[in-house]
MILODO-707624 format. One line per 4 residues: number of its first residue (from 1); for each residue x negated, y, z negated of N, C-alpha, C. Coordinates in pm, 1 decimal. Each point is the difference from the previous one (the first is absolute). Layout:
REM MILODO-707624
NUM	X:Y:Z:X:Y:Z:X:Y:Z  ...
END
This chain:
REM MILODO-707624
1	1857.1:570.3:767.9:-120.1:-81.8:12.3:-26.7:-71.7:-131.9  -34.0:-131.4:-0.1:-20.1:-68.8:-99.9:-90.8:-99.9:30.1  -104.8:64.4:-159.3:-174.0:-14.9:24.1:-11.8:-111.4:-105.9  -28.1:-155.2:53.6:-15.6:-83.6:-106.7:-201.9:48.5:-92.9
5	31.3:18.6:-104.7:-154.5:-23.0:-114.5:29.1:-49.3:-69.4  -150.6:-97.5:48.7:10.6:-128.9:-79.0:-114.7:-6.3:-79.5  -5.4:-45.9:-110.3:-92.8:0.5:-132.2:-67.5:-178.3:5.3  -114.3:4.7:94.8:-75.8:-153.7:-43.6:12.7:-91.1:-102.9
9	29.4:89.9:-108.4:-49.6:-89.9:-150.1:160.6:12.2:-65.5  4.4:-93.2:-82.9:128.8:-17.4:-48.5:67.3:114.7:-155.1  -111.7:100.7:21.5:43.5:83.2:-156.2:118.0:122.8:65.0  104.6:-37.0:-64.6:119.0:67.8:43.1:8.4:132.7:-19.6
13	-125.5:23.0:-137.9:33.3:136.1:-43.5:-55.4:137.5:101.4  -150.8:-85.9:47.9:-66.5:37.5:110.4:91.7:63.5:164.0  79.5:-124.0:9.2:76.0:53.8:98.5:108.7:124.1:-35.1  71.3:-19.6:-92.3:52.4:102.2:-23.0:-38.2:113.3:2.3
17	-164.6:44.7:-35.9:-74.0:135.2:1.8:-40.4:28.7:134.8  -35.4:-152.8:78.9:-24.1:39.3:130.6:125.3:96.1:87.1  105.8:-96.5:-0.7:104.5:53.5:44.8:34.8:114.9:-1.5  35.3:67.3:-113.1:-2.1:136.7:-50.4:-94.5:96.9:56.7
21	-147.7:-50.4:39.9:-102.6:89.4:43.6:31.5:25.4:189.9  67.6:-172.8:34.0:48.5:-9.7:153.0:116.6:141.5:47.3  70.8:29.4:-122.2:117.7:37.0:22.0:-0.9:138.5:-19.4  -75.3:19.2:-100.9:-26.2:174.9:38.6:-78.5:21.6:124.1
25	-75.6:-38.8:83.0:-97.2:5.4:123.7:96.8:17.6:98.7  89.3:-119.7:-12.5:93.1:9.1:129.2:84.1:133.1:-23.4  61.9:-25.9:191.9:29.1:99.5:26.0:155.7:40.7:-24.5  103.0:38.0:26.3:144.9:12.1:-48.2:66.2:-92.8:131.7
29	64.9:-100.2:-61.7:66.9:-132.6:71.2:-79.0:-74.6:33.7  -122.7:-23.7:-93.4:-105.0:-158.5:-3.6:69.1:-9.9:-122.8  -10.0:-170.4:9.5:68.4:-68.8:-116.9:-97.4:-136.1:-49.9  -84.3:35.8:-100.5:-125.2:-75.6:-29.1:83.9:-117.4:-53.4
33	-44.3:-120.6:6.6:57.9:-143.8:-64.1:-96.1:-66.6:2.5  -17.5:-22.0:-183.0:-97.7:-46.9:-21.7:-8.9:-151.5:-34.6  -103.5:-84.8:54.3:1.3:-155.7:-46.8:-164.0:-9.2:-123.1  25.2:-100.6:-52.3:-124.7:-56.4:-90.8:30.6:-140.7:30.2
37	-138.9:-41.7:21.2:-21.5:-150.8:30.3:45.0:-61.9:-77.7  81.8:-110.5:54.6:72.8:-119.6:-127.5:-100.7:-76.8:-55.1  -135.1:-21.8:89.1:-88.2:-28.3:-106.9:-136.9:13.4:62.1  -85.8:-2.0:-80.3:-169.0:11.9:-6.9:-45.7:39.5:-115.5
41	-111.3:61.1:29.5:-58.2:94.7:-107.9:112.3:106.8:-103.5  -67.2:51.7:-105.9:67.1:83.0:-79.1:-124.0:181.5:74.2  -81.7:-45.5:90.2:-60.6:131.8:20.0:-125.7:-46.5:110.4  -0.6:76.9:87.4:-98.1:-29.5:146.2:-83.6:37.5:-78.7
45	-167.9:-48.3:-3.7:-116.0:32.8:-49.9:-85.1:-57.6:59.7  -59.7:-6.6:123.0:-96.3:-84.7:87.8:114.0:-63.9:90.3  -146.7:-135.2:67.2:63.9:-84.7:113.0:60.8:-103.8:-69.9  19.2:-50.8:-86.4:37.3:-128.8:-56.6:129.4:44.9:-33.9
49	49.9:115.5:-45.0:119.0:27.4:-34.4:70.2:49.1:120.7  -79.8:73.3:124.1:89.1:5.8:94.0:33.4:-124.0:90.8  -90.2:-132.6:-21.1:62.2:-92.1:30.5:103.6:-81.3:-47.9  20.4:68.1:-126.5:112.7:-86.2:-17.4:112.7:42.6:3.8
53	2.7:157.9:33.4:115.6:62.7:-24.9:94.9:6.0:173.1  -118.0:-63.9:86.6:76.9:-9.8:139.6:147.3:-73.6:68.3  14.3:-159.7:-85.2:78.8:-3.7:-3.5:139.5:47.2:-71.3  -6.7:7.3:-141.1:138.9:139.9:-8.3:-3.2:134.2:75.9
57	-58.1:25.6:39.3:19.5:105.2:97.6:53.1:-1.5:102.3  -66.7:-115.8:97.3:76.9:-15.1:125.5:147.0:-45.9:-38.5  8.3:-70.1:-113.8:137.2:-27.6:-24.3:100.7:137.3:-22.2  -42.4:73.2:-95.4:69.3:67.2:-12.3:51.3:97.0:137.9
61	-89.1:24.4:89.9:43.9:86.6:107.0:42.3:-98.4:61.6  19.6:-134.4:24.2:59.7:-94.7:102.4:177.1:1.4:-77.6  20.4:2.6:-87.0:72.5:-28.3:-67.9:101.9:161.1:-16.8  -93.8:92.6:64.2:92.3:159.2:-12.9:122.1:17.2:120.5
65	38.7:48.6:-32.7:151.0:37.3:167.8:-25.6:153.0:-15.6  26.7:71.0:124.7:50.3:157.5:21.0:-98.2:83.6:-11.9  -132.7:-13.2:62.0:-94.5:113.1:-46.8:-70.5:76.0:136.6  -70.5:42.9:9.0:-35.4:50.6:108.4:-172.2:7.2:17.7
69	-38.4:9.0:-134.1:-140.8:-1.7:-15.0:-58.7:-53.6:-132.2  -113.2:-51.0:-54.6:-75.6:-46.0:-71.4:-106.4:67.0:-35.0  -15.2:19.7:-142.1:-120.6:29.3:-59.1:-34.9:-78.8:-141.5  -156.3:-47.1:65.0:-35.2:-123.5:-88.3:-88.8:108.4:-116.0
73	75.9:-26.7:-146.3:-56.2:159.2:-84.8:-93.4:-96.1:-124.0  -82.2:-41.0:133.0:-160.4:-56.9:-155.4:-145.9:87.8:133.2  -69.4:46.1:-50.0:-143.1:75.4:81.4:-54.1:-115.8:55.2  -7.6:-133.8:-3.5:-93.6:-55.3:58.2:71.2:-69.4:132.1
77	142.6:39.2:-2.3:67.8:24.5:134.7:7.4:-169.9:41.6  47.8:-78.2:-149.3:49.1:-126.4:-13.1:91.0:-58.5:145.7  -39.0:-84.1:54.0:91.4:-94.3:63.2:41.5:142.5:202.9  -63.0:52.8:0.4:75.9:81.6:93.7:-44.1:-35.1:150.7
81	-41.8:-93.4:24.5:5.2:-62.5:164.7:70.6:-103.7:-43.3  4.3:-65.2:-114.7:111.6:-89.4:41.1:125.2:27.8:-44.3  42.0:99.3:-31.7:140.2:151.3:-22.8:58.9:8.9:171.1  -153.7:45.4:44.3:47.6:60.4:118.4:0.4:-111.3:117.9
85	-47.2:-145.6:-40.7:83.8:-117.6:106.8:110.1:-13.0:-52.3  63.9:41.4:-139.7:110.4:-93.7:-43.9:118.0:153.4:51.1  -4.7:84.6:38.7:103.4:98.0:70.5:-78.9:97.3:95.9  103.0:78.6:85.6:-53.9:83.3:85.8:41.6:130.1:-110.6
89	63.7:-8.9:-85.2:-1.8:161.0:-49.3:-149.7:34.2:-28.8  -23.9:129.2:-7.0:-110.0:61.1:-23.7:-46.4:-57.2:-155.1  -134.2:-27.9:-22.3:-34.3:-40.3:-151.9:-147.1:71.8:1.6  58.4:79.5:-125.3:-145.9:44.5:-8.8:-89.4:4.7:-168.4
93	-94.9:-16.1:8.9:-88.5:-28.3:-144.0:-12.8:133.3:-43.1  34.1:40.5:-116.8:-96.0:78.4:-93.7:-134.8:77.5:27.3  -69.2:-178.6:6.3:-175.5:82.9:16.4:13.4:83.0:151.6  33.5:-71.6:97.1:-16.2:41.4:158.5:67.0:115.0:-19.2
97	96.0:31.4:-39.6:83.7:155.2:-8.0:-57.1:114.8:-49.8  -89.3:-56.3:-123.1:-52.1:103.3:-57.1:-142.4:50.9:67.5  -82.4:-122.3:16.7:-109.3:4.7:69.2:20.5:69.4:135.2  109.4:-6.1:76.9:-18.7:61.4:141.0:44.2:179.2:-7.5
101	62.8:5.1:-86.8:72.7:127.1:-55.1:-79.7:71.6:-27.2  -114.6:-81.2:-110.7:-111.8:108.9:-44.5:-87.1:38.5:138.9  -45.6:-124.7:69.5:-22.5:4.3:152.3:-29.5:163.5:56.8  128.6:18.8:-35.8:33.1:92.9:90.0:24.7:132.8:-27.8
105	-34.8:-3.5:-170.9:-33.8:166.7:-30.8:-102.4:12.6:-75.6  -81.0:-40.9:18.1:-172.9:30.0:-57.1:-80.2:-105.0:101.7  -154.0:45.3:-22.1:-105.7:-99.8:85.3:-24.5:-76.2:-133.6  1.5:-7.1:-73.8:-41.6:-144.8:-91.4:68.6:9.6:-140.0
109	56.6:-140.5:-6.3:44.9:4.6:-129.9:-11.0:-130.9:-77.2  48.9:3.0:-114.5:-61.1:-88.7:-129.3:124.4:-30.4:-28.5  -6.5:-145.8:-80.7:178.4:-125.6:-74.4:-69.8:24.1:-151.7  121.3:11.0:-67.3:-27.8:-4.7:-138.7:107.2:-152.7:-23.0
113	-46.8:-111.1:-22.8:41.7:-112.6:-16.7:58.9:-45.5:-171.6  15.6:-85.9:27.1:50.1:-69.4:-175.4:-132.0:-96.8:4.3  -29.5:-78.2:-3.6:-105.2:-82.6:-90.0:-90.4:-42.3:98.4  -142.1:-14.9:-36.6:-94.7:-34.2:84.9:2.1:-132.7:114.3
117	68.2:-68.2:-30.1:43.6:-139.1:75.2:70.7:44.2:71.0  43.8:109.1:28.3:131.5:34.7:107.0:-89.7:72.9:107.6  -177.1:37.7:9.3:-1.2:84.3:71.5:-54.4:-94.1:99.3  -67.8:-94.9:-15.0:-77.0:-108.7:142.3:148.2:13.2:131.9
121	128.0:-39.0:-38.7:108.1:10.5:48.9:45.1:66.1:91.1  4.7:164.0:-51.7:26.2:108.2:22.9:-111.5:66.5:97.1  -97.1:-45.5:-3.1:-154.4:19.4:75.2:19.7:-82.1:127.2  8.4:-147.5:-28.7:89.7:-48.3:142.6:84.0:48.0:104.6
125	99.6:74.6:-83.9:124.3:61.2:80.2:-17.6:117.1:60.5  -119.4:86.5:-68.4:-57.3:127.7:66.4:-68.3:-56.4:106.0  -88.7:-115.9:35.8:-117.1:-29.8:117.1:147.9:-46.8:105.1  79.9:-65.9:-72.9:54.2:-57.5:127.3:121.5:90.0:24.8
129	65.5:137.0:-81.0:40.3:107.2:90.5:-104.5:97.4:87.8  -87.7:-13.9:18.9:-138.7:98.7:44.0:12.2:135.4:-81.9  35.7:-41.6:-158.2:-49.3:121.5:-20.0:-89.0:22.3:-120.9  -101.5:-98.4:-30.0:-84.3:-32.6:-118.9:-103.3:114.9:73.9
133	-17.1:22.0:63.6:-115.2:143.9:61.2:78.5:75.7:-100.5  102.4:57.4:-16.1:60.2:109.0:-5.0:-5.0:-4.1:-156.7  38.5:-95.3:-46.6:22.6:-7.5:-138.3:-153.4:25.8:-77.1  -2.1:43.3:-89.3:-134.8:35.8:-50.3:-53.7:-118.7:-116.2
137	154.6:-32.6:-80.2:-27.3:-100.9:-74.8:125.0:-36.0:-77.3  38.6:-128.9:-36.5:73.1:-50.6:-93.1:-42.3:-25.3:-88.1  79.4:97.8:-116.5:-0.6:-33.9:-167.9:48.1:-13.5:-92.6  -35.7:-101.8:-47.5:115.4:-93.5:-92.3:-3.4:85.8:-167.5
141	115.6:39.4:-35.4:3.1:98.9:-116.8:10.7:-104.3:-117.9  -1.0:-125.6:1.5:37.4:-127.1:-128.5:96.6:13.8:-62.0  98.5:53.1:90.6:133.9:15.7:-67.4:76.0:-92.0:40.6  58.0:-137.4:-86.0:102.7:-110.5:91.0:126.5:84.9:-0.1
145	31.8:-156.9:145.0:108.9:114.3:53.4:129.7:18.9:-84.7  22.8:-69.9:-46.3:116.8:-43.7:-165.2:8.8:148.1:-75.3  -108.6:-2.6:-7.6:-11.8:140.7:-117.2:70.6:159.9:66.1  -78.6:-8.8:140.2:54.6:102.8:64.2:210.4:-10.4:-6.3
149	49.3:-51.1:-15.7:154.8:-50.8:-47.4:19.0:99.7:-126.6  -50.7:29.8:-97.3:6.8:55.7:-97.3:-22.5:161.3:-21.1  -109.0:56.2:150.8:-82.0:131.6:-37.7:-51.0:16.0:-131.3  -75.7:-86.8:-28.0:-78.2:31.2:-116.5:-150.2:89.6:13.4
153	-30.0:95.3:-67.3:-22.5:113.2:39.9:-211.9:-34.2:-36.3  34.8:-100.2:-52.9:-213.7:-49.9:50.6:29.9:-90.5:132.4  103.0:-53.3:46.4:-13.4:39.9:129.6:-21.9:73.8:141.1  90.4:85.3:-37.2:2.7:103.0:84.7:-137.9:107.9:-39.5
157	-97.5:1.0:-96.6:-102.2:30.9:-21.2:-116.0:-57.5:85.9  5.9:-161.0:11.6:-111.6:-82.3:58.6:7.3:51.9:157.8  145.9:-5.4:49.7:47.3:44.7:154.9:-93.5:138.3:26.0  64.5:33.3:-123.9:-54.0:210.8:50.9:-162.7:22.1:18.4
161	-58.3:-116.4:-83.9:-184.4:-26.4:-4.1:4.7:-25.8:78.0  61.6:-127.9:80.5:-103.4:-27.5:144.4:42.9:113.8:91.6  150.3:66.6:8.9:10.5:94.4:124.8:-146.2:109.4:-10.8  -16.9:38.9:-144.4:-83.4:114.9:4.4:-176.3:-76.3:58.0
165	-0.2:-75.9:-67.7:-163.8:-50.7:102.8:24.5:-39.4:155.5  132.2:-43.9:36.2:8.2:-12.2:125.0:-15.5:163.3:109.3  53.6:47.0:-56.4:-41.4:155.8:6.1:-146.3:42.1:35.9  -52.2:-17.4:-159.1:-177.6:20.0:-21.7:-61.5:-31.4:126.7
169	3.5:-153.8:-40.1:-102.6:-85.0:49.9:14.2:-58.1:103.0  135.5:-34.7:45.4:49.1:-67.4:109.8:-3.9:172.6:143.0  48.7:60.8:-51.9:23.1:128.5:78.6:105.4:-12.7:117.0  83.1:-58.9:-132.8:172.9:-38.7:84.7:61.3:119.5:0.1
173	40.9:-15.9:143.7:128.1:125.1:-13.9:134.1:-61.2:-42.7  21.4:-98.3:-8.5:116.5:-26.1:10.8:12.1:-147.0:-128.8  103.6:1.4:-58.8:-9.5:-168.2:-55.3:129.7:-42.0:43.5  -15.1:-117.7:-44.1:132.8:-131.4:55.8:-15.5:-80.1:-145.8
177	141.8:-15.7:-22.2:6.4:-36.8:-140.0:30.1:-192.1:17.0  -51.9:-75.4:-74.9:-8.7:-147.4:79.5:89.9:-48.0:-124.9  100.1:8.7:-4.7:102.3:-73.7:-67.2:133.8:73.5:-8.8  89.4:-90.6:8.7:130.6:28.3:59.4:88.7:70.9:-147.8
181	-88.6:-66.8:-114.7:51.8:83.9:-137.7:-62.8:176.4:-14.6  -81.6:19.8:96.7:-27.3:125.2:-22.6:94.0:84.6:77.8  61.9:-67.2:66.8:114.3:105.8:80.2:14.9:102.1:-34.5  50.1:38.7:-132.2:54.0:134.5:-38.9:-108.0:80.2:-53.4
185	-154.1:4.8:-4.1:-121.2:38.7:-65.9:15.2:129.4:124.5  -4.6:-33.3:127.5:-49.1:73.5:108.1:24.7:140.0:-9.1  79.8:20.2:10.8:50.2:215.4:-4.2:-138.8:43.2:-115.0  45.2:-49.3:-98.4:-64.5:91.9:-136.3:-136.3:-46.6:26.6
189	-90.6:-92.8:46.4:-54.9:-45.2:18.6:-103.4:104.7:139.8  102.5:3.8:77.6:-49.5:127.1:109.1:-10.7:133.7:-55.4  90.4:13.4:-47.4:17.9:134.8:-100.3:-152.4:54.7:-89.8  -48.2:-133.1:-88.4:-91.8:-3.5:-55.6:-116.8:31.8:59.3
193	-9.8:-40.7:112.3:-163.5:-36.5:45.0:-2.8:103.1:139.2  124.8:26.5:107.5:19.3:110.2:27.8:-64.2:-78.2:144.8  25.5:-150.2:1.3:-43.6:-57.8:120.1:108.4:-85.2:56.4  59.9:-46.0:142.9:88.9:-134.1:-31.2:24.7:-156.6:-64.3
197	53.9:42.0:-70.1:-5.7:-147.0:-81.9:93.7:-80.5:76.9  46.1:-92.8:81.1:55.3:-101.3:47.7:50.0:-88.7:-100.7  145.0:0.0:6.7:70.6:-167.1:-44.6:65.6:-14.0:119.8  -104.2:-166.3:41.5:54.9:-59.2:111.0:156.1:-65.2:11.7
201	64.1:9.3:-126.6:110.3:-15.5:2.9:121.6:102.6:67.6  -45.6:123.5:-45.0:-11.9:99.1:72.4:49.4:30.3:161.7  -149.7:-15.3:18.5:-7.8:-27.8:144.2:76.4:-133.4:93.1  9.3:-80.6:-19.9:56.9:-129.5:-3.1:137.0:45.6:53.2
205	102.2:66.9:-92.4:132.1:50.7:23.6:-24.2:67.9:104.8  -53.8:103.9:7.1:0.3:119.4:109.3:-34.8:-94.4:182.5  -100.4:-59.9:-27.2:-11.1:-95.7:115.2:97.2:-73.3:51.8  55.2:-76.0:-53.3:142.5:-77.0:-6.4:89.2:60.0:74.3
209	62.7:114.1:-74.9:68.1:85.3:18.8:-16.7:60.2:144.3  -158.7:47.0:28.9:-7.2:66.6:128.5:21.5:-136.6:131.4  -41.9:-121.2:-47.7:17.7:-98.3:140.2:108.5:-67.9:-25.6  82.6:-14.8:-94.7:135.3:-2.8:38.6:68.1:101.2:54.9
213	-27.8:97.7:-15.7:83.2:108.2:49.3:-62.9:21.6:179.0  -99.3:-100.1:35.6:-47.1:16.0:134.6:22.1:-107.1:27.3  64.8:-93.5:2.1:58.5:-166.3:29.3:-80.7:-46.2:-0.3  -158.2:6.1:-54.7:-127.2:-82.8:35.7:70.3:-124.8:-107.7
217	-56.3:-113.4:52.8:7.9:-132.6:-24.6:-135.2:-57.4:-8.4  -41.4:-125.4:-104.7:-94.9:-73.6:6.8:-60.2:-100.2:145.3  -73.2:23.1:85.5:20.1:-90.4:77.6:-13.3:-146.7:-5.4  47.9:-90.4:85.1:59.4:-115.7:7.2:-137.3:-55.8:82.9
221	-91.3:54.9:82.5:-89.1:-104.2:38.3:-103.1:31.1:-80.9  -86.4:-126.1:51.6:-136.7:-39.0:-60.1:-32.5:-48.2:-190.1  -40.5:88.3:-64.2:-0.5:-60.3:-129.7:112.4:20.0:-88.0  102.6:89.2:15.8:81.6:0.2:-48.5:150.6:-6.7:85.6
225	-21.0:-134.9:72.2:84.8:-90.9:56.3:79.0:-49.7:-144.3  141.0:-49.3:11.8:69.1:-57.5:-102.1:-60.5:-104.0:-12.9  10.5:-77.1:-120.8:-28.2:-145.8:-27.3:106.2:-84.7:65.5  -36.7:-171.2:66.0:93.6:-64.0:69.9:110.1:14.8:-123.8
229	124.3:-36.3:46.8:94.7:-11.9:-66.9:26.7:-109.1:-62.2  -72.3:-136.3:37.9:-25.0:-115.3:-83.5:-76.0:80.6:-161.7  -98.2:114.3:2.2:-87.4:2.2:-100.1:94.8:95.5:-90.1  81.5:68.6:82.0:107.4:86.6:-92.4:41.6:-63.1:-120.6
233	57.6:-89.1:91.5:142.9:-131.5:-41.3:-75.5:-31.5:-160.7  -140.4:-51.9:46.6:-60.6:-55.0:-138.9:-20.0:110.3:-104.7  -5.4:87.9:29.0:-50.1:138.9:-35.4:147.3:-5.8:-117.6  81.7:50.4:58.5:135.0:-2.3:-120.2:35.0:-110.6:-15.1
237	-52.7:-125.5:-21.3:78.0:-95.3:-31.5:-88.0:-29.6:-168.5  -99.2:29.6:96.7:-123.3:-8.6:-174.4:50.9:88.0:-102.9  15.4:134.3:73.6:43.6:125.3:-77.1:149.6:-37.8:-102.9  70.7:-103.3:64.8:100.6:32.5:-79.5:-15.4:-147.5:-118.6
241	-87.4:-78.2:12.6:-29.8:-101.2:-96.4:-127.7:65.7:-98.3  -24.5:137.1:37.3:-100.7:35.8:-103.9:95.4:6.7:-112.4
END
């Protein structure tokens, strides 16, 4: 099985850590292959940057051969209805993976995010999965996402503050970690606080994994009908004069 993750923003070093976090998750004979956008942003941080990072993205997965499934590895779950018109393999986001996961082993839980501009976003994506009831609250730790690349350790300090008031005050059972650089925080992170900590990256693999391994496919009617094939055509023709 071979699981395309793909990194929105164009910082290579990022993908490389993602990857690594894809690849211990999976299971024995998943084969993670990882892409980074040929171009956009240097880092998703709000809506203005996930708009621009849509077209290298779709390029890059239009432009992949041999995979079986997709995972789009930025939390604000960049570009993924129009992922899932541009193939029937299974594509799944980050945020939705993590968010439905937590779903489903506690009654309410709390996002520890990267920067305050990322949470209006992420608040969207909870109302329109139905599960902003559930969530208690998103909170942005002011950690950019760049930095998390490094584990620098007043980072991983600011993270550990909001889990513990999300705790307090929120009266989360559960957190969901909202950036795709925290991947590898999660274990020690659960360990610590002695609650589930979620990396939707995480989860992401394991999903994949389970509906490929059940032949589920994206379906083909209604909104995620293919684009005409006139709009393809233009689609890589732009792509290859970028």
């Amino acid at each position: 099985m071979r699981i395309l993750v793909v990194n929105p923003n164009t910082t290579a070093g990022m993908t490389a850590k993602i990857a690594a976090a894809a690849q211990r998750a999976a299971a024995p004979g998943t084969t993670i292959v990882p892409l980074t956008s040929p171009h956009g942003p240097a880092s998703i941080e709000g809506y203005y940057d996930e708009a621009m990072s849509l077209a290298g993205l779709l390029q890059a997965v239009r432009e992949a051969e041999d995979f079986d499934a997709v995972i789009i590895a930025c939390f604000d779950d960049t570009g993924l209805d129009a992922l899932r018109c541009l193939t029937d393999k299974p594509v799944i986001g980050i945020g939705e993976a993590g968010y439905r996961m937590a779903s489903m082993l506690c009654n309410k839980f709390s996002v520890v995010t990267t920067l305050g501009r990322s949470v209006p976003a992420l608040e969207h994506n909870l109302m329109r999965y139905g599960l902003d009831r559930q969530c208690q609250r998103v909170r942005s730790s002011e950690v950019p996402v760049l930095e998390l690349e490094h584990a620098k350790p007043e980072a991983l300090k600011k993270i550990e503050d909001e889990i513990a008031l999300a705790l307090e005050h929120d009266r989360a059972e559960a957190i969901v970690l909202g950036c795709a650089g925290m991947a590898d925080l999660a274990q020690s992170l659960s360990q610590r606080f002695g609650v589930p900590v979620l990396d939707g990256l995480a989860c992401a693999v394991g999903l994949c994994e389970s509906m490929v391994r059940l032949g589920l496919k994206t379906s083909r009617h209604g909104g995620y009908a293919p684009p005409p094939a006139s709009k393809r055509e233009l689609a890589r023709a732009q792509g290859l004069r970028q």
